[in-house]
PABANU-295427 format. One record per residue: residue in three letters; chain; x, y, z of N, C-alpha, C in turn. Coordinates in pm, whole numbers. Last residue first. Layout:
ALA	A	X	Y	Z	X	Y	Z	X	Y	Z .
...
// end
This chain:
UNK	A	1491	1213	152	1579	1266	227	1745	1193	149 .
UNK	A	1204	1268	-11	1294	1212	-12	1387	1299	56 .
UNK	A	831	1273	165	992	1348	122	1085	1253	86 .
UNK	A	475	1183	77	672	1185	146	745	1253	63 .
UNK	A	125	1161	49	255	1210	59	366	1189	130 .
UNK	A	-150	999	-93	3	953	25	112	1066	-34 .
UNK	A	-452	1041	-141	-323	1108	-205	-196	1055	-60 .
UNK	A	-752	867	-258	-702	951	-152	-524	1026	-207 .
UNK	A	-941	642	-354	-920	679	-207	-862	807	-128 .
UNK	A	-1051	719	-599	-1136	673	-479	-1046	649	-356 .
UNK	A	-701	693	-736	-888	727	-743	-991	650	-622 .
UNK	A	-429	775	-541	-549	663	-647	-668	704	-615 .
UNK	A	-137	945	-614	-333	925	-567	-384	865	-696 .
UNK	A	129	1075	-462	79	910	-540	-82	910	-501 .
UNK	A	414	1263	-453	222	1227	-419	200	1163	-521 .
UNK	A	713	1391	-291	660	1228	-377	499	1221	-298 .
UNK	A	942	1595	-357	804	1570	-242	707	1496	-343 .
UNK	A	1322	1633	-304	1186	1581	-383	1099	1572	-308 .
UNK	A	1553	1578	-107	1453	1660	-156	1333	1727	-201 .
UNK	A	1686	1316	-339	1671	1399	-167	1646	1536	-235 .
UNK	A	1541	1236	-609	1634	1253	-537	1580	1330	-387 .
UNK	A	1360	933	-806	1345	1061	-679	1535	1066	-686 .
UNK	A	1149	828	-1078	1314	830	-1026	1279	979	-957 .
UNK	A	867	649	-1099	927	783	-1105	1106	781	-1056 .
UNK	A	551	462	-1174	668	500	-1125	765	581	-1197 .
UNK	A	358	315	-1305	319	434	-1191	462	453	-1105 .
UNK	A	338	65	-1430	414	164	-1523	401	298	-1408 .
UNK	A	171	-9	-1253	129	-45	-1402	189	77	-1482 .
UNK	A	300	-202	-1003	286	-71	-1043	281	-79	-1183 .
UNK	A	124	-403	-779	216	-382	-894	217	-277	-918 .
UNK	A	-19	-482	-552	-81	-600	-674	29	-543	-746 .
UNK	A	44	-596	-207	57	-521	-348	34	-529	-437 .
UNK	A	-125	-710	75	-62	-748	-44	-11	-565	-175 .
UNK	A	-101	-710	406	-67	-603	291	-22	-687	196 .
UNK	A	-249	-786	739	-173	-807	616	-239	-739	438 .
UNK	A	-483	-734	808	-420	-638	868	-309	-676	765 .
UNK	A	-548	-1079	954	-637	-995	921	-481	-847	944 .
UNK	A	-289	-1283	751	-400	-1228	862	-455	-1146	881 .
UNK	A	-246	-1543	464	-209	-1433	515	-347	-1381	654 .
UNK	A	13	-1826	450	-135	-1774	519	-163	-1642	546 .
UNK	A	102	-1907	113	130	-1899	247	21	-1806	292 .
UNK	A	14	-2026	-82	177	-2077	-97	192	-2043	85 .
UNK	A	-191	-1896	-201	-183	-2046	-226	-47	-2128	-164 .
UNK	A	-195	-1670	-143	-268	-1768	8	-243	-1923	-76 .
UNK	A	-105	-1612	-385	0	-1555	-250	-80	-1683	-169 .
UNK	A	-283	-1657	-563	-189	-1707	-580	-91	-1730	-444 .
UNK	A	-561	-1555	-456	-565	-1644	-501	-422	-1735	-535 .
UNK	A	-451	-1229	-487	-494	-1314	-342	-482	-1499	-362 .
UNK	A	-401	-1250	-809	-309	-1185	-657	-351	-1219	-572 .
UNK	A	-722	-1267	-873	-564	-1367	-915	-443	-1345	-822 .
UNK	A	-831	-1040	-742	-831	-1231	-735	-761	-1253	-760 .
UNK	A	-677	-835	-864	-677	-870	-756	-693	-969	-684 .
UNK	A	-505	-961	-1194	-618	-915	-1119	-605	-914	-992 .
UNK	A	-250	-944	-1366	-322	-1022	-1294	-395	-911	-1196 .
UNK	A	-206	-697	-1547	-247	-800	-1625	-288	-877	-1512 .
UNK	A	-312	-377	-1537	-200	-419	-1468	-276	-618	-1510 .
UNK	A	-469	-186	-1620	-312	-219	-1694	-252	-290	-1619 .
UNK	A	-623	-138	-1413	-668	-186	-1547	-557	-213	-1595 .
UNK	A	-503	38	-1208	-505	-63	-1242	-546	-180	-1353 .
UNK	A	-341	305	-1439	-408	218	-1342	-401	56	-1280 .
UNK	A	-189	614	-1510	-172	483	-1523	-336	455	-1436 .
UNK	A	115	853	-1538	-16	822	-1452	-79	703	-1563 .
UNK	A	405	1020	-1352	314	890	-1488	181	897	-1352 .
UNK	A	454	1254	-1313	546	1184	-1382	476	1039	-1447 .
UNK	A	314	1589	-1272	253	1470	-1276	410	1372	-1356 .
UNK	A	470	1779	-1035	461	1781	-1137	443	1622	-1184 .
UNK	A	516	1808	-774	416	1856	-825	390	1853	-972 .
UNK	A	713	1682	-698	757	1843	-707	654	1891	-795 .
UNK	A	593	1426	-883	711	1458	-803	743	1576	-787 .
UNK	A	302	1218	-889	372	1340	-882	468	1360	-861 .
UNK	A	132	947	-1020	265	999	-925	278	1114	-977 .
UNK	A	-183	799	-987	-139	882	-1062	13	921	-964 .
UNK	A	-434	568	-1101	-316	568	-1010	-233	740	-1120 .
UNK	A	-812	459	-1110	-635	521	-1125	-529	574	-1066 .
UNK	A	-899	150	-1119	-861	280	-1070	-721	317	-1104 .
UNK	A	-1012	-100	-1226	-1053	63	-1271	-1028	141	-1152 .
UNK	A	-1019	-294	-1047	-926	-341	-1138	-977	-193	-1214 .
UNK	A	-1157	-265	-823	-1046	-242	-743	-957	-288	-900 .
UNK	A	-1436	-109	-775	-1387	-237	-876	-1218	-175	-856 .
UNK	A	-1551	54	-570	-1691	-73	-644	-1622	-171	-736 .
UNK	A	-1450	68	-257	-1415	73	-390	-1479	-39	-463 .
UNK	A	-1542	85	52	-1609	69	-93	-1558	95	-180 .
UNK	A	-1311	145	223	-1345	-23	219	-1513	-44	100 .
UNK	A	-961	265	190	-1114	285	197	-1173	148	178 .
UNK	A	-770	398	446	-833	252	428	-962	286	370 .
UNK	A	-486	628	427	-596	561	487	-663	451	435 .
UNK	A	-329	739	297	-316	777	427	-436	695	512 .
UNK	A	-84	438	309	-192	511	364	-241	591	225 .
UNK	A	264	398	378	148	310	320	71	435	398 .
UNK	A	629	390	203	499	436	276	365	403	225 .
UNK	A	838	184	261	708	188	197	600	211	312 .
UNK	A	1082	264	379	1095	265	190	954	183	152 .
UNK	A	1193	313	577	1076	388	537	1102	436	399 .
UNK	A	1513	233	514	1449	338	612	1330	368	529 .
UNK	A	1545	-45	275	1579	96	272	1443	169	408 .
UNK	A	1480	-282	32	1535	-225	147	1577	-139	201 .
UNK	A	1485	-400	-215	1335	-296	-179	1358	-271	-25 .
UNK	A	1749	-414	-353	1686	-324	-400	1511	-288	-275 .
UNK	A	1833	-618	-124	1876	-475	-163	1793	-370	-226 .
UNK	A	1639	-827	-259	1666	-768	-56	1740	-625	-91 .
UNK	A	1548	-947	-445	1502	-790	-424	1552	-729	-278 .
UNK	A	1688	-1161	-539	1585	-1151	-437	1504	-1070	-380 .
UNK	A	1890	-1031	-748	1755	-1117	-812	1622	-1155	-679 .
UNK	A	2108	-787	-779	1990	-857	-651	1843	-933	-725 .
UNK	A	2135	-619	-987	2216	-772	-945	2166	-813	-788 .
UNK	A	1922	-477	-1063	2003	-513	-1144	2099	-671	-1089 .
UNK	A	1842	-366	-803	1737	-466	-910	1815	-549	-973 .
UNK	A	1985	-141	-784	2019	-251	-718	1976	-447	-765 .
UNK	A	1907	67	-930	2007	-46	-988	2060	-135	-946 .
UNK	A	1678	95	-788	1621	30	-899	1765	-9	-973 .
UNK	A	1552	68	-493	1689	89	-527	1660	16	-639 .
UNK	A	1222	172	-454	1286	71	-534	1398	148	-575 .
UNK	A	882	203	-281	996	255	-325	1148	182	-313 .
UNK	A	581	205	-295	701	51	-329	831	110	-389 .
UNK	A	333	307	-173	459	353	-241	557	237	-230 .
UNK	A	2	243	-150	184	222	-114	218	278	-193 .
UNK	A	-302	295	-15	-212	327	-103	-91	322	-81 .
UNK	A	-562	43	17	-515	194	43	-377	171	-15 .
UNK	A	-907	-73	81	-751	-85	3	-674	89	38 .
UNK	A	-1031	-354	285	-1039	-281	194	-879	-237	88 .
UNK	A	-1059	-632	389	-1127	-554	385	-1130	-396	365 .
UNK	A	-1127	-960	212	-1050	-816	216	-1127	-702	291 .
UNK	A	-1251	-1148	177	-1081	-1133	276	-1099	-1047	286 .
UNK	A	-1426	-1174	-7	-1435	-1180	136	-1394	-1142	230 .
UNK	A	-1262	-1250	-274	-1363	-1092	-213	-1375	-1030	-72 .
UNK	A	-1219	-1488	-278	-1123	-1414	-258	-1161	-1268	-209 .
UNK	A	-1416	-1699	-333	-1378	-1670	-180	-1299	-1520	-166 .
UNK	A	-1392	-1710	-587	-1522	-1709	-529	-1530	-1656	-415 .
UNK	A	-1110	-1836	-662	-1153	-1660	-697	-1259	-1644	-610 .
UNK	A	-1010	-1956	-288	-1069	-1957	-446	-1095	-1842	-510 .
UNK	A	-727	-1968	-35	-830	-1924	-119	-884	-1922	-291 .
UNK	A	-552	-2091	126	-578	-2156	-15	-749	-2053	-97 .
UNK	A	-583	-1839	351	-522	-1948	328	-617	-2026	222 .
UNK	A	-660	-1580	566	-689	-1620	421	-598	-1749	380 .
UNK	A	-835	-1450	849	-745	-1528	805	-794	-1583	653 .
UNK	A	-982	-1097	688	-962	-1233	843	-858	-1317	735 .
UNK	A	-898	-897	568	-1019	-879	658	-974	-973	770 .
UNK	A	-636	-715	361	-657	-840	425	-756	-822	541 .
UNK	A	-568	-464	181	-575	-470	327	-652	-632	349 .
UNK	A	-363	-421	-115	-509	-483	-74	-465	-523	56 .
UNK	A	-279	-104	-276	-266	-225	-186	-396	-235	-131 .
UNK	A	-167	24	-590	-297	-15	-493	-269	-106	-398 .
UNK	A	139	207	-602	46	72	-600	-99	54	-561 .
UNK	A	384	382	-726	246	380	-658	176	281	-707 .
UNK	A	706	397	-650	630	303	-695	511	363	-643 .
UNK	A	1034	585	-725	905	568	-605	784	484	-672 .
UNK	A	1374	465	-728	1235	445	-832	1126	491	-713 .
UNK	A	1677	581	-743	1630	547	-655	1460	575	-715 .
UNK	A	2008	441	-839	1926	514	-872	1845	503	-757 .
UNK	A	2277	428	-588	2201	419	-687	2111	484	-729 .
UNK	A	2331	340	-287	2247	258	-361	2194	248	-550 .
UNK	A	2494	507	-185	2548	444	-257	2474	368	-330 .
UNK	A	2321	688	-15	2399	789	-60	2402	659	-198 .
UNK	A	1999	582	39	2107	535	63	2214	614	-32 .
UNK	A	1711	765	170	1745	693	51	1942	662	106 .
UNK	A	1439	775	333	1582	784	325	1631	745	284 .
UNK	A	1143	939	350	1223	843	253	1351	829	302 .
UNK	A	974	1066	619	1079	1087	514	1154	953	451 .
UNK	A	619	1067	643	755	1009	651	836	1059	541 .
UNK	A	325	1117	537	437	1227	579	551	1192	618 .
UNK	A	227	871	674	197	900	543	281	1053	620 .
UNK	A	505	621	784	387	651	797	361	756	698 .
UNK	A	628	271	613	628	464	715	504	497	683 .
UNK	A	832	-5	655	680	71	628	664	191	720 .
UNK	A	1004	-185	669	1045	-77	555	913	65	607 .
UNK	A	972	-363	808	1019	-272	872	1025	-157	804 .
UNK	A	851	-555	702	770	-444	721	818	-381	830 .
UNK	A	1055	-694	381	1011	-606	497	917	-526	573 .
UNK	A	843	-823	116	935	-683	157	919	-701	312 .
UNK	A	826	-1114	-41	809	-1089	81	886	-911	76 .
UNK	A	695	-1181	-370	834	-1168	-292	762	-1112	-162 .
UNK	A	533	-1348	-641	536	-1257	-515	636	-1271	-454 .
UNK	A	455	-1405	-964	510	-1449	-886	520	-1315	-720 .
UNK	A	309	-1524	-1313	262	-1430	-1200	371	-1505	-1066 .
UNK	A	497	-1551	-1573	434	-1649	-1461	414	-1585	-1331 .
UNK	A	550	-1352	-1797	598	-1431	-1763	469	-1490	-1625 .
UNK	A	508	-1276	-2159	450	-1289	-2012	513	-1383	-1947 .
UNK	A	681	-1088	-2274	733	-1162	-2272	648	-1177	-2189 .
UNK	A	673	-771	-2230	656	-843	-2371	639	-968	-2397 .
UNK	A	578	-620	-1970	620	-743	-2031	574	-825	-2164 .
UNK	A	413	-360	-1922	580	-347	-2035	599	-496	-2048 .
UNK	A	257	-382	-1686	218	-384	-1844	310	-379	-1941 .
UNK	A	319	-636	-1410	329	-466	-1509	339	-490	-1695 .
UNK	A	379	-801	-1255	237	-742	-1270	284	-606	-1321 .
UNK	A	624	-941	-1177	597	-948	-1330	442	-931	-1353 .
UNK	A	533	-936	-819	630	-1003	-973	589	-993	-1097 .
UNK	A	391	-830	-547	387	-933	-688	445	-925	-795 .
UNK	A	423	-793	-223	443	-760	-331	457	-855	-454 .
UNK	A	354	-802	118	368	-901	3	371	-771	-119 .
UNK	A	406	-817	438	394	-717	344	430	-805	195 .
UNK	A	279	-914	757	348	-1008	620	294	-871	549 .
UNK	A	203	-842	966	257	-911	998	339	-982	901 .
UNK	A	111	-495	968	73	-609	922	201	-672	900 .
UNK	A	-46	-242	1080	47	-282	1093	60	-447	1042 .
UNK	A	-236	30	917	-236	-117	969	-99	-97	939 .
UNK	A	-184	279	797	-376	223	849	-340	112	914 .
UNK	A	28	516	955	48	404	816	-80	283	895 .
UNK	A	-160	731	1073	23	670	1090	-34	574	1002 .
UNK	A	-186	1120	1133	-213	1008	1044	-124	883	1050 .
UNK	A	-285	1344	1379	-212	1246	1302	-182	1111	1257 .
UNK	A	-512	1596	1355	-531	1402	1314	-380	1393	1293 .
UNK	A	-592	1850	1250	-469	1797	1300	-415	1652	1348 .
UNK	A	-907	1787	1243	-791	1889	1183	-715	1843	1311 .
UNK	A	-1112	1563	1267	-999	1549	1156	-886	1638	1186 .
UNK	A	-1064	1545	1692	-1127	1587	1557	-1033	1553	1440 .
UNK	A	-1152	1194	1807	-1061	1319	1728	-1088	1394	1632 .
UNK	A	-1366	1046	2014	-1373	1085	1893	-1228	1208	1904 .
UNK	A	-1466	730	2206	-1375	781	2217	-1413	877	2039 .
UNK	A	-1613	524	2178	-1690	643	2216	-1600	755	2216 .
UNK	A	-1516	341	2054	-1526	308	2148	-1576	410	2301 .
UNK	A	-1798	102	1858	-1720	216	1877	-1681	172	2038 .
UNK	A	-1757	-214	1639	-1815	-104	1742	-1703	-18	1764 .
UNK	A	-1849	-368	1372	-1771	-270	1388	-1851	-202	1530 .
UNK	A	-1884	-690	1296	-1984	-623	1306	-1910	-472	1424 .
UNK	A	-1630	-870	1258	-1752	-870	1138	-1872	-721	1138 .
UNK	A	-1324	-664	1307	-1471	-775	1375	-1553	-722	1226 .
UNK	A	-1123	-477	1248	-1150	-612	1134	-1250	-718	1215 .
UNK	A	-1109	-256	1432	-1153	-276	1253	-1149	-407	1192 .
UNK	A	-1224	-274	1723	-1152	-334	1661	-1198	-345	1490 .
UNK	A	-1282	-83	1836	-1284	-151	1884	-1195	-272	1847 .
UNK	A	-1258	307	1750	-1335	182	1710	-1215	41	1819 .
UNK	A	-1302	626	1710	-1246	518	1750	-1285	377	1732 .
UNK	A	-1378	865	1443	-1440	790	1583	-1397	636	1612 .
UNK	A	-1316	1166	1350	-1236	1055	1366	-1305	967	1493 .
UNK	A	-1513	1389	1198	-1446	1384	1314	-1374	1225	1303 .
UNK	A	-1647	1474	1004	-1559	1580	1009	-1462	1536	1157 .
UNK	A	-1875	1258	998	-1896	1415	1035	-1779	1493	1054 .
UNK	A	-1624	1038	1054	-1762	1038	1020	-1802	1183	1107 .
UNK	A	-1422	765	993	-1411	917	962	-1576	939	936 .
UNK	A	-1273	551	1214	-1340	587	1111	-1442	723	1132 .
UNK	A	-984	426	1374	-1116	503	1380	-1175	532	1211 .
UNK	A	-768	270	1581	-781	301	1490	-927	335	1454 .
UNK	A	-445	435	1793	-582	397	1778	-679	425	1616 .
UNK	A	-153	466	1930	-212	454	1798	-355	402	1838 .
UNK	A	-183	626	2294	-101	560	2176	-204	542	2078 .
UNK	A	-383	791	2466	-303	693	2479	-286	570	2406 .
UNK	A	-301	1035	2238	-248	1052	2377	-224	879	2427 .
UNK	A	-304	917	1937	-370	970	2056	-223	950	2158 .
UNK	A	-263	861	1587	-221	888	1717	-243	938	1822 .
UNK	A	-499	602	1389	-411	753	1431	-301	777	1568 .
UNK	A	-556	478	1106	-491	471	1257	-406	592	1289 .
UNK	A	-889	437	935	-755	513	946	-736	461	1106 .
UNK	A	-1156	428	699	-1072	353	797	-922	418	857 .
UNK	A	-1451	515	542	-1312	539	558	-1242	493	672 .
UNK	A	-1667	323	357	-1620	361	489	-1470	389	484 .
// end
């Protein structure tokens, strides 16, 4: 099932994609999905980042270059950072270099706290696509990441929510920049698993239905300038486009 939040007349509403049309819904994260009869058509749909979520998590030392394993860890980003899918990047004249990240992100179902691998499936209710875009010499002397992952709609999320992906550790991730492929990758390369990523984060703090984990970028990143037109598609769901400004 495809999942998305769009924009209507009266305000964001969120719907699933069925016959070429957009059909409202009640609430996407009840156990048992109603409509609200309300339908948009797809063409001209505008698309706004699938969920708004109360905690945006990202995970630590989940990339395949560590020679050195270190101890799976998560940081909090802003979710002020978060744009919608066609948002402009705005990058900071002084910040530096500037990295675009494509991630798989995992959409959170209901409340998750100390969860087991056994349990961890449950939560979720599905996944869609970030960009974890990274003042990457900021990295350098910001050990908390506040500088470096701070920045105007510095993570765009979408364009949408798919909720059958049959193995969320075999997909691929691919970045473009100006159309031209700059890495491509998956999740398979990425050393802690999606369990292991739910399983660690709810061990420390509670996440809610509509909350955004990140599992990492498995080498799926690129250096942007203003200008640039940044597409990040993961297999089985879809393609997030932005501008750098």
């Amino acid at each position: 099932m495809r999942l998305a939040r769009i924009q209507t007349s009266a305000g964001p509403r969120h719907a699933v994609f069925r016959n070429g049309e957009w059909h409202h819904l009640e609430d996407p994260f009840a156990e048992v999905i109603s409509f609200t009869g309300q339908v948009t058509p797809a063409d001209g749909a505008k698309l706004l980042a699938p969920v708004r979520p109360s905690v945006l998590i990202g995970m630590s030392h989940n990339r395949p270059t560590n020679k050195h394993p270190l101890p799976v860890q998560a940081w909090h980003k802003s979710v002020h950072t978060l744009a919608n899918p066609g948002d402009q990047i705005k990058t900071a004249r002084d910040a530096g270099a500037v990295h675009v990240e494509g991630e798989l992100a995992v959409v959170i179902r209901k409340r998750a706290a100390g969860l087991t691998t056994e349990e961890a499936m449950d939560h979720v209710l599905g996944y869609t696509i970030a960009n974890d875009v990274t003042n990457a010499d900021q990295g350098l002397i910001d050990e908390k990441l506040f500088q470096a992952k701070a920045g105007i709609n510095y993570t765009p999320l979408g364009p949408w929510i798919e909720t059958d992906i049959r193995d969320p550790e075999k997909v691929n991730i691919t970045v473009r920049v100006n159309g031209e492929v700059r890495a491509n990758s998956g999740t398979f390369n990425l050393p802690t698993s999606v369990v292991d990523c739910l399983v660690y984060v709810t061990r420390w703090t509670t996440l809610k239905p509509g909350d955004i984990v990140m599992t990492g970028a498995p080498g799926t990143f690129a250096a942007v300038n203003p200008g640039d037109c940044v597409q990040i598609s993961l297999e089985g769901i879809g393609t997030l486009t932005s501008t750098v400004v």
